[in-house]
N, C-alpha and C positions, 0 to 999 in steps of 0.2 A: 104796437109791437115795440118791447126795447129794444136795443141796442145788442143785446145777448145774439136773441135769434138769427139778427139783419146779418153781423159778424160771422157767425155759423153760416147762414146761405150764401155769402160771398168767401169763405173760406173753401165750400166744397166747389163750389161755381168754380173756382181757379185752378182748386184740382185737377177735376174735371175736363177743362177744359183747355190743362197742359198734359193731358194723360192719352195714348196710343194704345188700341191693341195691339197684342205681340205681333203681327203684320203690317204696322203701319199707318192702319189708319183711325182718326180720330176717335174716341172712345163715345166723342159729343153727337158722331155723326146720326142721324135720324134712323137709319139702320141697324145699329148698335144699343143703344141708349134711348130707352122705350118712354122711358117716366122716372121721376125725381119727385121724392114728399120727402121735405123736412119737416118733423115736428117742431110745435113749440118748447116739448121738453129735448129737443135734442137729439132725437131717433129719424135717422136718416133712411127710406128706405131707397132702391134703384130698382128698376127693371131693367134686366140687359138678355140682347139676342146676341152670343158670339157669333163671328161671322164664319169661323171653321169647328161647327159644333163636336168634332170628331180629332182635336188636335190640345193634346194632352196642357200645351203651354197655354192653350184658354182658361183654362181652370186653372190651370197655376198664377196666370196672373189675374184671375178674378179676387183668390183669396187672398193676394196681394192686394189688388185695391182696394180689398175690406179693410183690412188692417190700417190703411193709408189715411181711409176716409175716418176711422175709426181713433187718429190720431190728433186729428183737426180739431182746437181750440173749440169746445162749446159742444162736439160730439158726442152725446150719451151712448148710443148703438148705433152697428147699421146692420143692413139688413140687404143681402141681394138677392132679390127676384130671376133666376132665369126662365125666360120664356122663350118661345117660336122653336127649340132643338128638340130632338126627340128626347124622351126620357129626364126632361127640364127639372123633375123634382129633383129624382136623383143629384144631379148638378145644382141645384141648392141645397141642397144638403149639403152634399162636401162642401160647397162656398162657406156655410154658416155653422160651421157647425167647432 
């Protein structure tokens, strides 16, 4: 692996890992943040479960964290997965769209 990729997975890792949902708590926590594939070309995806699937600022700051991630040195796309809420496509949709 170069130096490209390695850069891109510690640039999101830091994200990531400085980033809260809008309640508080960490974006990283196992509850939250289901799974993480970086590609080699640079397409990011995430799987996230918000934790108030029913509270408008979830979704506001998801398409905010896309953008975020989507800004990071080496980032080609991302992509977020909502899972575990009801109606999850819906909600990716809006996120990705």
């Amino acid at each position: 692996m170069s130096n490209g990729p390695k850069l891109t997975q510690r640039n999101v890792a830091r994200l990531l890992r400085k980033r809260n949902d809008p309640h508080g708590m960490p974006i990283i926590d196992p509850s939250i943040l289901r799974g993480v594939e970086i590609g080699q070309s640079g397409i990011v995806e995430l799987w996230i479960k918000p934790r108030n699937p029913h509270c408008p600022c979830c979704l506001d700051d998801l398409i905010e964290l896309r953008g975020l991630v989507n800004s990071q040195k080496g980032v080609l796309a991302c992509h977020i997965e909502v899972v575990g809420v009801p109606q999850s496509e819906r909600w990716t949709a809006a996120v990705n769209e």
